[in-house]
VOPAGU-2260 file (C-alpha; in pm, 1 decimal, decimal comma):
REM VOPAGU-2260
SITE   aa  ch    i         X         Y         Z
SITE  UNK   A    0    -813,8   -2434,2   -1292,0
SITE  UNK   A    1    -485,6   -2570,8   -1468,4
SITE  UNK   A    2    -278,6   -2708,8   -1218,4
SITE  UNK   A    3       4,9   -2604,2   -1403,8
SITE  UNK   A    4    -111,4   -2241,4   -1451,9
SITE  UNK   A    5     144,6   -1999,7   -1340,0
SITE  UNK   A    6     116,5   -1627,2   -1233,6
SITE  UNK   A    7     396,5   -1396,4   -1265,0
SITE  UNK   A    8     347,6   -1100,0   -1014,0
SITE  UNK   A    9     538,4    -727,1   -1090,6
SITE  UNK   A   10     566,7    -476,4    -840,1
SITE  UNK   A   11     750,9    -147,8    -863,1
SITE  UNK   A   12     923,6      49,5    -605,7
SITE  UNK   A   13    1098,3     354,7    -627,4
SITE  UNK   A   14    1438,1     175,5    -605,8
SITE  UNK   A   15    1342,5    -143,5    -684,4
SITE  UNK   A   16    1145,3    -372,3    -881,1
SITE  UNK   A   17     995,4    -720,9    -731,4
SITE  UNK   A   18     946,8   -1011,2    -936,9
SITE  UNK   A   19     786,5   -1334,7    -882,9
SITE  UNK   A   20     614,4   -1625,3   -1000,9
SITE  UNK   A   21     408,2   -1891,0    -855,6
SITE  UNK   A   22     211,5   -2180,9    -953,6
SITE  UNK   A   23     -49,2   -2287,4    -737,0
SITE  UNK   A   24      25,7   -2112,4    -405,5
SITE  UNK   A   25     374,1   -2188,8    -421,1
SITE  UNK   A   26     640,7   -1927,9    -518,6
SITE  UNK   A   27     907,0   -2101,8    -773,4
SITE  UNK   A   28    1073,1   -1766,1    -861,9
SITE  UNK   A   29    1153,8   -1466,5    -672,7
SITE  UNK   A   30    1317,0   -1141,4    -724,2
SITE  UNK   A   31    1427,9    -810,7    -673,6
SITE  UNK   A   32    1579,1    -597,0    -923,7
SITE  UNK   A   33    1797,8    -295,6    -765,1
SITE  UNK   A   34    1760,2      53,7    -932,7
SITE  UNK   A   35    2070,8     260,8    -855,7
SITE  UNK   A   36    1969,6     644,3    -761,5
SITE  UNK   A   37    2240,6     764,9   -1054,5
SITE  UNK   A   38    2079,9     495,9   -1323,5
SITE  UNK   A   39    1714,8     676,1   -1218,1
SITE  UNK   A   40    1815,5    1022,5   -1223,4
SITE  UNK   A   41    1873,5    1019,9   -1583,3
SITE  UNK   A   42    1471,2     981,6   -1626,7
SITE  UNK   A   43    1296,7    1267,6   -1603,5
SITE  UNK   A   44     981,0    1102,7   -1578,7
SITE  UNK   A   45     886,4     796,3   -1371,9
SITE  UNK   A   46     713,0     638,1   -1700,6
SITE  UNK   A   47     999,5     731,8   -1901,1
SITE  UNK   A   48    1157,1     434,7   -1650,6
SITE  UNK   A   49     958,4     199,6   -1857,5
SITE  UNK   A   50    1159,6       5,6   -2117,5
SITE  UNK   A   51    1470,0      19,1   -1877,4
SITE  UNK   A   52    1267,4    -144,6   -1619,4
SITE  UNK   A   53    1082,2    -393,8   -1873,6
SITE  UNK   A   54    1439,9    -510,7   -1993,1
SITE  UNK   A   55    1579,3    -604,9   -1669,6
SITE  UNK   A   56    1234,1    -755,0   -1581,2
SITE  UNK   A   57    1286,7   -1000,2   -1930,0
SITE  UNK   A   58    1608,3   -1042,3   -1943,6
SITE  UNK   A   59    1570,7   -1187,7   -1587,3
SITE  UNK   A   60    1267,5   -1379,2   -1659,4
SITE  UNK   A   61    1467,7   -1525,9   -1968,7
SITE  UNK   A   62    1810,7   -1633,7   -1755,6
SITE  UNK   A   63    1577,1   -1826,5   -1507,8
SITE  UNK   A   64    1436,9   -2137,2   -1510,1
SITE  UNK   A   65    1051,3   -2030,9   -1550,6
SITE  UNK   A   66     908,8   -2173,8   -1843,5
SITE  UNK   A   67     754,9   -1830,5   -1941,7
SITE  UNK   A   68     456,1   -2034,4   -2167,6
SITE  UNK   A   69     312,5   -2186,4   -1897,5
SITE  UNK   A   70     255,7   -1820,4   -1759,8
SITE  UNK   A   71    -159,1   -1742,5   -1750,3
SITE  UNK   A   72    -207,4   -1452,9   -1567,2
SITE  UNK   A   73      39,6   -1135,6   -1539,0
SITE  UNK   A   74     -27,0    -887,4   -1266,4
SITE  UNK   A   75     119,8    -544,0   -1135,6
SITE  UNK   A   76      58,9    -356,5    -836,3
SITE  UNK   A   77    -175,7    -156,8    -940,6
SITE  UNK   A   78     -93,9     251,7    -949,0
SITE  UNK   A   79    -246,6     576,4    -929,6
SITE  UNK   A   80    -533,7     441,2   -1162,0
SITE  UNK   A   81    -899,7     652,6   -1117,4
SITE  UNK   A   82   -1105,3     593,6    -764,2
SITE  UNK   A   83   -1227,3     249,0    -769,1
SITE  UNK   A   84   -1379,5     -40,4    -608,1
SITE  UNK   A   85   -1187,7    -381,3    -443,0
SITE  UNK   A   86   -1088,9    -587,1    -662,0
SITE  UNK   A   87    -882,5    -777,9   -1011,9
SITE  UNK   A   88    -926,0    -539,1   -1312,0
SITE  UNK   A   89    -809,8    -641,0   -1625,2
SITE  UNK   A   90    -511,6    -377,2   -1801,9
SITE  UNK   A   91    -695,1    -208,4   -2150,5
SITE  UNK   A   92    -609,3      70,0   -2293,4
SITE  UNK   A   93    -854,9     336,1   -2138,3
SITE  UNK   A   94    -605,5     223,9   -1795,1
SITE  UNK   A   95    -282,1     243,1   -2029,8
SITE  UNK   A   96    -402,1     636,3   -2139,9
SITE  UNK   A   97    -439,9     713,4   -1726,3
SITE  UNK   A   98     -82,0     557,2   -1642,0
SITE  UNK   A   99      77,6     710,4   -1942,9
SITE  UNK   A  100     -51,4    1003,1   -1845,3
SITE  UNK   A  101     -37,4    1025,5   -1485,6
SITE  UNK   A  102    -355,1    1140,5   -1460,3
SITE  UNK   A  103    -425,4    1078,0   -1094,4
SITE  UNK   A  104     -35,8    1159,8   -1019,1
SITE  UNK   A  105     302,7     990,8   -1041,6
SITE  UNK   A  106     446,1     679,0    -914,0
SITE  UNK   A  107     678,7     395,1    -980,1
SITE  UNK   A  108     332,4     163,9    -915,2
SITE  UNK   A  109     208,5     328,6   -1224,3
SITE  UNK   A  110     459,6     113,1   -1413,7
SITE  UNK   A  111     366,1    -208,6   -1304,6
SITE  UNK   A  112      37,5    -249,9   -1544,4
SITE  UNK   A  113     227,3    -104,8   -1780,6
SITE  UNK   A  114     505,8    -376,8   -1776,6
SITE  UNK   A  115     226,5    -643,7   -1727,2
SITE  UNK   A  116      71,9    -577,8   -2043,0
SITE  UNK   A  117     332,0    -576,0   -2243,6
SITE  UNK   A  118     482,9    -869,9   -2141,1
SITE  UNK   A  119     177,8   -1044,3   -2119,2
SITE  UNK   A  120     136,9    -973,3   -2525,6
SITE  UNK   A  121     457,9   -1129,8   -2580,0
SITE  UNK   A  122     342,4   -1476,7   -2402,5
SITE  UNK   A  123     131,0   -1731,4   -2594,8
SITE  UNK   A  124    -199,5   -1746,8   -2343,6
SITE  UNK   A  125    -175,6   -1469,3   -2075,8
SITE  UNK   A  126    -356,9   -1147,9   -2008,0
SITE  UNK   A  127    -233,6    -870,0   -1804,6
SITE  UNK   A  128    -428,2    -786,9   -1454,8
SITE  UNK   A  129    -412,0    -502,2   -1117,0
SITE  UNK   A  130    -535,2    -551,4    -821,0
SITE  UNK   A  131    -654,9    -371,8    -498,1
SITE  UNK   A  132    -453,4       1,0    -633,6
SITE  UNK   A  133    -385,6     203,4    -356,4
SITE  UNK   A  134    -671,1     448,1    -487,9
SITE  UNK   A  135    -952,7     171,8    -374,0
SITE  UNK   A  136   -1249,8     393,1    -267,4
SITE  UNK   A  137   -1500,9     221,3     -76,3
SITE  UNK   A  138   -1598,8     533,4     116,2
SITE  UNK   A  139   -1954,6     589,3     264,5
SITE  UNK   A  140   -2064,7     955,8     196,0
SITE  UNK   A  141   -2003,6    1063,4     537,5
SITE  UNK   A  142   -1613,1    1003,2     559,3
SITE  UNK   A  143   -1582,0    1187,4     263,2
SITE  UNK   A  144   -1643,1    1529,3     486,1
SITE  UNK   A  145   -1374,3    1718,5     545,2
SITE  UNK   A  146   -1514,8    2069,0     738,8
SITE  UNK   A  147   -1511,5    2233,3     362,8
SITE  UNK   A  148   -1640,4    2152,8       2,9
SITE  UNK   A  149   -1275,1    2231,5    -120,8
SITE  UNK   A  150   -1144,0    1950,0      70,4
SITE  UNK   A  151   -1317,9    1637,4       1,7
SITE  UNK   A  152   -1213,3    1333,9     180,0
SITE  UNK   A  153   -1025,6    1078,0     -34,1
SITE  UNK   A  154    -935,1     723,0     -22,5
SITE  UNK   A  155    -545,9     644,1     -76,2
SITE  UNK   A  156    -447,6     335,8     141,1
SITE  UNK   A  157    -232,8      78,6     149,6
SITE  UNK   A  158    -534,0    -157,5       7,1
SITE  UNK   A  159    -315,6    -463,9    -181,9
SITE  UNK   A  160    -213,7    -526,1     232,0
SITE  UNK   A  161    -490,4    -456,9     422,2
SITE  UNK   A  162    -746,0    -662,7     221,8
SITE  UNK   A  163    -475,1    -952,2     216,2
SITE  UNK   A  164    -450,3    -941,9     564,7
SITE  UNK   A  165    -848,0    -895,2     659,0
SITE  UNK   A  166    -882,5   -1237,1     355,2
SITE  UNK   A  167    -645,6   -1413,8     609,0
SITE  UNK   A  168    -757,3   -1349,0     903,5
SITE  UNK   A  169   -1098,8   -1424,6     820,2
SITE  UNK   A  170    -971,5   -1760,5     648,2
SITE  UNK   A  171    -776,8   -1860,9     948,8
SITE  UNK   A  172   -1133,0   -1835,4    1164,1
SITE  UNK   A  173   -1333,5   -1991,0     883,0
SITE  UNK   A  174   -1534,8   -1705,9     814,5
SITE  UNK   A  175   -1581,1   -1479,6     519,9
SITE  UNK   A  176   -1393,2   -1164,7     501,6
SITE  UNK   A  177   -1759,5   -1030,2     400,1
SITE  UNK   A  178   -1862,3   -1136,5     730,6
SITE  UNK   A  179   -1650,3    -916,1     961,4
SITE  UNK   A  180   -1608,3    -598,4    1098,0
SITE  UNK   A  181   -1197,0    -549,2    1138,9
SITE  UNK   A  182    -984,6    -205,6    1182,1
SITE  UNK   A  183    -661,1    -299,3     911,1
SITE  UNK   A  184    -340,0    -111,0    1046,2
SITE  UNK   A  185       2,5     -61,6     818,0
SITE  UNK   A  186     231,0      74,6     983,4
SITE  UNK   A  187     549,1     132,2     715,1
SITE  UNK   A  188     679,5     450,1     532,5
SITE  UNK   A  189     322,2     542,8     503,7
SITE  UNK   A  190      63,0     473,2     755,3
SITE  UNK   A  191    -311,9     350,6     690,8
SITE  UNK   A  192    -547,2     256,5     957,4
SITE  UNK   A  193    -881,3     141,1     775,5
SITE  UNK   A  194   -1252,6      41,7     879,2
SITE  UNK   A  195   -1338,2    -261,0     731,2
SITE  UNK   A  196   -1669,9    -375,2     771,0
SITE  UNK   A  197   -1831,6    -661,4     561,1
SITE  UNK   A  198   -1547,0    -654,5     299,4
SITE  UNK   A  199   -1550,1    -269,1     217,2
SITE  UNK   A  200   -1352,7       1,0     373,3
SITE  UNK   A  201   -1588,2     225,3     459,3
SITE  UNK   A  202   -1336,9     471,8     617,0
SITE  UNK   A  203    -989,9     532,5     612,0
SITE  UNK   A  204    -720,1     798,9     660,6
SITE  UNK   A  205    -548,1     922,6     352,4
SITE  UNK   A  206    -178,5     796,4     433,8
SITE  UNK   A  207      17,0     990,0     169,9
SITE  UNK   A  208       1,3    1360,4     157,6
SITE  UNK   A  209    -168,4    1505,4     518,3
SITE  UNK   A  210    -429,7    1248,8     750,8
SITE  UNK   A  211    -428,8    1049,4     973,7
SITE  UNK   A  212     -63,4     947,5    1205,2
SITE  UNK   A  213     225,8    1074,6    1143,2
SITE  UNK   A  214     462,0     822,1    1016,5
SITE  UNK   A  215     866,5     756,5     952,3
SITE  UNK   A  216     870,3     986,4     660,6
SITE  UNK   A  217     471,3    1169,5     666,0
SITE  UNK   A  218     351,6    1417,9     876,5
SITE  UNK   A  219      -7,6    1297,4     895,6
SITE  UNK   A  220    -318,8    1580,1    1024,0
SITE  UNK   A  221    -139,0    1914,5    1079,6
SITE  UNK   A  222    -246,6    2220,4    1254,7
SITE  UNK   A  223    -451,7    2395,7     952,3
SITE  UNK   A  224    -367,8    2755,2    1033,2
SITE  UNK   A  225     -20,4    2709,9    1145,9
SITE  UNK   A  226      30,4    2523,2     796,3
SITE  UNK   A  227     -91,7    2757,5     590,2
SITE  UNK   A  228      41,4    3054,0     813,5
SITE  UNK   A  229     390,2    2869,5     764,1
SITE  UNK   A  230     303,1    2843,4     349,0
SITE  UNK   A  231     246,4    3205,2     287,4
SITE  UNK   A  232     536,3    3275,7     517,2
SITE  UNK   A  233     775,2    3352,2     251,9
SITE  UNK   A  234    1009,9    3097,2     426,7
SITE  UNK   A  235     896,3    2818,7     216,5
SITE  UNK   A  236     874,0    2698,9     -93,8
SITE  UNK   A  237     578,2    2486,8    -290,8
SITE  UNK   A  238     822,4    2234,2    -282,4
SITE  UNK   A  239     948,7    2251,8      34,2
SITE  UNK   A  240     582,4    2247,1     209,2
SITE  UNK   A  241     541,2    1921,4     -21,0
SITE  UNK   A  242     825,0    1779,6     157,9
SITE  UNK   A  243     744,6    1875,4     494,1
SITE  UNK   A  244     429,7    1640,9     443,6
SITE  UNK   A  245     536,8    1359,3     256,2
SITE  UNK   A  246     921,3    1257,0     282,6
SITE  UNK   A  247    1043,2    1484,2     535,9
SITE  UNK   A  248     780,2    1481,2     788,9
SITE  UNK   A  249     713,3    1253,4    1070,0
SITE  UNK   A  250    1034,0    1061,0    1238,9
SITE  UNK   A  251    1251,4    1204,6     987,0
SITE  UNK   A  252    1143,6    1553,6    1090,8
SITE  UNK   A  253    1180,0    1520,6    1445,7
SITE  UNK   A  254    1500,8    1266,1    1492,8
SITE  UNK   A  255    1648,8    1315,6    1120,0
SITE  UNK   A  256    1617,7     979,8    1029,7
SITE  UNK   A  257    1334,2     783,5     889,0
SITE  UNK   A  258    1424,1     450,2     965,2
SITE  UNK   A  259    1172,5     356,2    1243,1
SITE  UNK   A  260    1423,1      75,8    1390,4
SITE  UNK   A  261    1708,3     345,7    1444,7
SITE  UNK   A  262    1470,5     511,9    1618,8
SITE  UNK   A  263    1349,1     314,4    1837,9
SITE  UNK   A  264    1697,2     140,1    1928,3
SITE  UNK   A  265    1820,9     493,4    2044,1
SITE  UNK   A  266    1489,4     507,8    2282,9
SITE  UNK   A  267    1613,4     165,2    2387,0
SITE  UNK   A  268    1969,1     310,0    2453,3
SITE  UNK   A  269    1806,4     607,6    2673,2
SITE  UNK   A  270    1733,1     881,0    2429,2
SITE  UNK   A  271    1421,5    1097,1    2541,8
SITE  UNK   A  272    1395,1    1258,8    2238,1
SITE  UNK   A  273    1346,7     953,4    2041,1
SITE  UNK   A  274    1152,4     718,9    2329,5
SITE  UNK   A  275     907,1    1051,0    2328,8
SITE  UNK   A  276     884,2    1068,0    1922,2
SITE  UNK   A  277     802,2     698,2    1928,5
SITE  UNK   A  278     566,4     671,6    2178,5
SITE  UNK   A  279     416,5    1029,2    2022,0
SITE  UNK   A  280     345,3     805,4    1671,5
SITE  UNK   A  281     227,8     498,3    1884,0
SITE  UNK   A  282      -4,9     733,3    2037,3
SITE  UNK   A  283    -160,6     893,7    1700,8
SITE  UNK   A  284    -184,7     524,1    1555,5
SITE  UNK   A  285    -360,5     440,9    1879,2
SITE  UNK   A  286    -615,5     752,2    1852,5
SITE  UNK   A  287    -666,8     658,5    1477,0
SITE  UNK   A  288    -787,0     310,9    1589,8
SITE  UNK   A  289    -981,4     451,0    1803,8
SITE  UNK   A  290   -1169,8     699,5    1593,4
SITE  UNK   A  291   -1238,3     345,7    1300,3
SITE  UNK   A  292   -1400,3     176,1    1634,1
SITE  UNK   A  293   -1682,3     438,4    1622,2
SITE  UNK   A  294   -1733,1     435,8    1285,5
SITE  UNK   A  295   -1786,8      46,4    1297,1
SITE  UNK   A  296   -2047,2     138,6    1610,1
SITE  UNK   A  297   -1789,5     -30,8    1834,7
SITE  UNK   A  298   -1873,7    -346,2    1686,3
SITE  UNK   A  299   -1544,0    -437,9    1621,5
SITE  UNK   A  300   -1441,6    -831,5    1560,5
SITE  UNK   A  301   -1063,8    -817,8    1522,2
SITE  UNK   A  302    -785,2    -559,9    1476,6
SITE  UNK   A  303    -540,1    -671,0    1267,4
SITE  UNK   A  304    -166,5    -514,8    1253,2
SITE  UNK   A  305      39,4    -545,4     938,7
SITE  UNK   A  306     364,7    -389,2     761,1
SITE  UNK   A  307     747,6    -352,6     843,1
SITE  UNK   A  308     692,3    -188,8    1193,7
SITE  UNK   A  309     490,0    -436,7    1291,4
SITE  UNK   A  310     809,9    -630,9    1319,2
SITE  UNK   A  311     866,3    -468,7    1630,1
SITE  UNK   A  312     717,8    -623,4    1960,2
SITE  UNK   A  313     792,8    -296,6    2130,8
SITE  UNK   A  314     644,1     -51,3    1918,2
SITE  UNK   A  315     313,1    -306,2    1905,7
SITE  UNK   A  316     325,9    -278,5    2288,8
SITE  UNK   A  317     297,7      81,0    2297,2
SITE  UNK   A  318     -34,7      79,5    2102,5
SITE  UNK   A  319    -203,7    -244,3    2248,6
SITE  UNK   A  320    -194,2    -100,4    2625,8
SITE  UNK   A  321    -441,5     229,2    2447,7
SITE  UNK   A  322    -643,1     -37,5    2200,1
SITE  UNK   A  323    -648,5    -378,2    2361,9
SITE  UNK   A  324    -993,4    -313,4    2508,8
SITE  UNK   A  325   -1132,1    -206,5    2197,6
SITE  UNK   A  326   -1100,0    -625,3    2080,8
SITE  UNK   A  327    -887,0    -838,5    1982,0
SITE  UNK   A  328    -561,9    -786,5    1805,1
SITE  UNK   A  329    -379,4   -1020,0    1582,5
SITE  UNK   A  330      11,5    -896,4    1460,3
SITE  UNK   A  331      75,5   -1014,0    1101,0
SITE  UNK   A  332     425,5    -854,8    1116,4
SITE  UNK   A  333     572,4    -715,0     743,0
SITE  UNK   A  334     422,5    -752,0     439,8
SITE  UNK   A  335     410,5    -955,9      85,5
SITE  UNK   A  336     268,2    -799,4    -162,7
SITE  UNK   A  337     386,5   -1020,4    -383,8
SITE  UNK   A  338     206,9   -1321,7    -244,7
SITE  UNK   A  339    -127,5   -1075,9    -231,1
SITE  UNK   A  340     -99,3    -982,4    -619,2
SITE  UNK   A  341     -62,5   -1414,1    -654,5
SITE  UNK   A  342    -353,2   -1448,1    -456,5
SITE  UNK   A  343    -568,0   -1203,8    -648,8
SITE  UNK   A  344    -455,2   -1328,9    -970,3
SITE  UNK   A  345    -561,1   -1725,5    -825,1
SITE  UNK   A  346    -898,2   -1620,9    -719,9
SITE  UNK   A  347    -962,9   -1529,0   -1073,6
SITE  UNK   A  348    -794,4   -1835,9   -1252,2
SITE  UNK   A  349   -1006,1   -2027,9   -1008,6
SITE  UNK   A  350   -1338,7   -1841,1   -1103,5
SITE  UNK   A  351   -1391,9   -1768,0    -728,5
SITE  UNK   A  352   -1425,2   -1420,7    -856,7
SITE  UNK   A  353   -1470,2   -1248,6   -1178,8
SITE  UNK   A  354   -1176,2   -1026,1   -1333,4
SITE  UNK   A  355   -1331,4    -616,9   -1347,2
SITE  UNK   A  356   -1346,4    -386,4   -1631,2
SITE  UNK   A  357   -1173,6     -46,2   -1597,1
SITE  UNK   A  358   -1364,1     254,7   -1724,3
């Protein structure tokens, strides 16, 4: 590996748009671009974002200090891409046509292969890279039951985190991730509690539209007949049932805010409502461990805890007085993303594992 290789790492957000570059495992550039919600709302489209977001991406890149030719790999969080397996897949076009397209559904991490490649064609020796999408389906055959042949089972997880996480953990006890049985736990806008065992995530509640916890802005599992009793109310429309599961459900829904540290500081300051909400999502997370435990047998090695909530002490303490028996747990509070795309991105420059082609 070229000691001097460097990796530039793109991830879109709604709002925002992260930047970075490292060489080695060091991070010599870092930043985030700011989207204003006026300068947004005059795209229709999330991909029509593209060449706004591409500019402010260069002309960034170009007033640093990064000597862009020593760039080798360029890598995006990966979007809503097809299902498929763990791992570094290199951008062609057959991934372009899907993210152009939104074929699997829209989202600002659709951009970030997009972006990748093109910049990547502008640089003298790089190629463009995902890794770990959120649409990572290791699933055995069993989780993918639902109770009907409607509703399959799918796999949409916070995966870039939770296989960063179970890599480090396993690192930091000199063991292969490959090795291990872990339950993975993100607990941020979304929430994702996965069963990892020997490096696949066999199991794993769909975090963004209806499973699993309920979260700051998701409702999680709902009542089935009281949801679709409420949909062909009348009272409703499409779009407002949409938003009753993913952006106003959850905290938001109960406490009208969906910033989890409000939240709990008013439980802190003696509000009932909002000590009872919090424990209520502690409690779900807790149950949702739980239920991973028996599909790893009970032959759990480690739980691990990631994302922004796991900033908070309290909240943690809430769920390790229900799991702490199950084994141990480890806090990895926040998240990096950044440093994960890097990571995946090193492994391949190193040749410690070979870059995937997407079909």
């Amino acid at each position: 590996m070229d000691i001097n290789a460097r990796i530039l790492a793109i991830n879109p957000g709604s709002t925002s748009t992260k930047i970075a570059v490292y060489q080695n495992e060091k991070v010599i550039f870092l930043k985030t671009l700011r989207h204003s919600p006026e300068v947004l709302s005059q795209f229709e489209r999330i991909t029509d974002q593209y060449e706004y977001r591409k500019k402010m991406i260069y002309d960034e890149l170009k007033n640093s200090d990064v000597y862009l030719d020593l760039i080798r790999m360029v890598i995006g969080r990966g979007g809503l891409v097809k299902p498929i397996a763990s791992g570094v897949y290199r951008v062609n076009e057959a991934m372009r046509r899907d993210l152009i397209e939104c074929k699997m559904g829209e989202h600002a991490s659709n951009l970030g292969a997009l972006i990748a490649d093109d910049i990547a064609k502008e640089l003298p020796n790089a190629e463009a890279f995902i890794a770990d999408p959120v649409v990572v389906d290791e699933l055995e055959p069993l989780a993918r039951y639902s109770g009907h042949p409607l509703f399959e089972r799918i796999s949409i997880f916070h995966a870039l985190n939770q296989k960063a996480i179970a890599r480090s953990y396993a690192k930091s006890i000199m063991k292969k991730y490959e090795e291990l049985n872990l339950i993975v736990v993100h607990l941020g806008g979304g929430i994702t509690v996965g069963a990892h065992h020997r490096g696949k995530v066999i199991d794993v509640n769909q975090g963004l539209d209806g499973d699993g916890p309920f979260s700051p802005e998701r409702a999680g599992s709902l009542p089935a007949g009281a949801l679709v009793r409420a949909a062909f109310s009348g009272d409703y429309t499409y779009e407002e049932m949409k938003e009753m599961i993913t952006g106003k459900g959850g905290i938001v829904a109960y406490l009208g805010t969906n910033d989890a540290y409000l939240a709990e500081r008013a439980a802190k300051d003696g509000d009932k409502k909002s000590l009872e909400v919090m424990e209520a999502m502690a409690y779900q997370v807790a149950k949702e461990i739980g239920a991973m435990s028996t599909v790893l047998k009970g032959d759990v090695d480690a739980i691990l805890i990631t994302g922004g909530i796991a900033n908070s002490t309290w909240f943690c303490n809430l769920m390790l007085e229900r799991i702490h028996k199950i084994a141990p747990v480890h806090i990895y509070p926040g998240e990096d993303e950044m440093r994960a795309l890097a990571d995946n991105a090193r492994m391949v420059l190193s040749g410690e594992i070979e870059a995937k082609e997407y079909a």
